[in-house]
C-alpha positions, 0 to 999 in steps of 0.5 A: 430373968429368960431362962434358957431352953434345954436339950433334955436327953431321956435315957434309961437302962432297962429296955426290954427288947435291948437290955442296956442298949444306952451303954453298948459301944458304937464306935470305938470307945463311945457308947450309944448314949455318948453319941446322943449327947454329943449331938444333943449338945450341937443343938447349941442349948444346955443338955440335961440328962434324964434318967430313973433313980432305978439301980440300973441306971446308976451307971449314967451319973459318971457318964454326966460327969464325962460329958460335963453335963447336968443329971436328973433322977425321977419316975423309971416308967413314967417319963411324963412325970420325970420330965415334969418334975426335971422341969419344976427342978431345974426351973425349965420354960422350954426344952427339946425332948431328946430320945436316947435311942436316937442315935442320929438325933438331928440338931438342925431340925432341933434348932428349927423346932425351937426357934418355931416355938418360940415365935409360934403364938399359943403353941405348947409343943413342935413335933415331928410331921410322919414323914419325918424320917424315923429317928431325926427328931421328937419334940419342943415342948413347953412347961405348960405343955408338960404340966397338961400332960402330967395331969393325965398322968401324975401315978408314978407306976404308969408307964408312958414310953409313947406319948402320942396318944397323951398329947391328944387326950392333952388336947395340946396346941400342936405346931409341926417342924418344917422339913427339908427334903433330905429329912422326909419320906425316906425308908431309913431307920435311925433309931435302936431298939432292935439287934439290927438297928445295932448293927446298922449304928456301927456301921453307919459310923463306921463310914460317917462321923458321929457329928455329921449333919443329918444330910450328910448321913442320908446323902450316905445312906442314899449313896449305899442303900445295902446299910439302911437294908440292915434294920429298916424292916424292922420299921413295921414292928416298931409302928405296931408297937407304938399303935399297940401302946397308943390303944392301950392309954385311955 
């Protein structure tokens, strides 16, 4: 039996920089996380929704439920362990990691990372190259590539936000997607973890629909640098977060 690859959105509530970041409202009546489903879903593979069994994160069973979508409960702080056991549950072969900061998660570099994984020989996982702009994309991973991963991180209690530094010690057979121009060496930020980054969201799709392409957003962006103005100074902090992590995984 081929059992279809999945779009597996990692989300959960208590984000220390933004406290309940996922839930707040965008444009109009739809959250954050609501936006990041709906285009995780034009990916074109099953969405799976990937949170804790946290209290906090209770609140995103009825938003499943809404979008008609399938829900999986696990490690708060060790994501490495809630996808490997989201994995082993729902029988998953290969899946796109989708982040649910991502508000401009873009489905056709996704559908590339896929297909490039599929026909790639001996490849556990297709990343983002660094110039890719901030926000358009993670991972597609394979099972064998989680069950590396996780073998270097089974305790419950450890967090693993940033997996970079796993990958490598994972020693993973890495490919990296194609990149069209639009979707590199950009100084756009689309990802929230910060006051500005919300800020910008709102209006960014206060101007561009919540499903447009990725190259309409830049062609916008482009267009009206005064928006990407509001949080990409914001980028540095970011990356100095994401390093400081790294030197602290062993």
């Amino acid at each position: 039996m081929v059992v279809e690859p999945k779009a597996i959105v990692t989300v959960r509530n208590s984000s220390t920089r933004l406290p309940n970041k996922a839930i707040m409202k965008i444009k109009n009546d739809l959250s954050s996380i609501d936006i990041v489903i709906k285009r995780a879903k034009k990916s074109g593979f099953p969405v799976v929704l990937a949170t804790s069994t946290d209290v906090q994160d209770n609140v995103f069973v009825g938003i499943a439920q809404k979008h008609h979508i399938e829900i999986f409960r696990g490690s708060l702080l060790n994501k490495i362990k809630r996808w490997y056991d989201c994995f082993n549950k729902l029988q998953i072969e290969h899946a796109l990691l989708v982040d649910g900061d991502d508000l401009s998660y873009d489905y056709d570099v996704a559908k590339r990372a896929m297909l490039q994984l599929h026909t790639s020989k001996d490849i556990d996982i297709v990343a983002s190259p660094k110039e890719t702009v901030c926000g358009f994309f993670t991972y597609a991973i394979t099972k064998n590539a989680i069950s590396k991963l996780y073998s270097l991180a089974t305790d419950d209690s450890l967090n693993t936000d940033v997996i970079t530094k796993y990958i490598e010690l994972a020693k993973l057979n890495v490919s990296y997607v194609s990149l069209e121009q639009h979707e590199k060496n950009k100084d756009v930020r689309l990802t929230l973890d910060y006051n500005e980054d919300l800020e910008f969201f709102r209006e960014l799709y206060r101007n561009v629909d919540v499903l447009d392409n990725g190259k309409t957003i830049i062609k916008f962006l482009e267009a009206n640098k005064s928006v990407s103005q509001i949080n990409f100074h914001r980028q540095k902090d970011f990356l100095a977060n994401q390093a400081k992590f790294n030197e602290g995984v062993k």
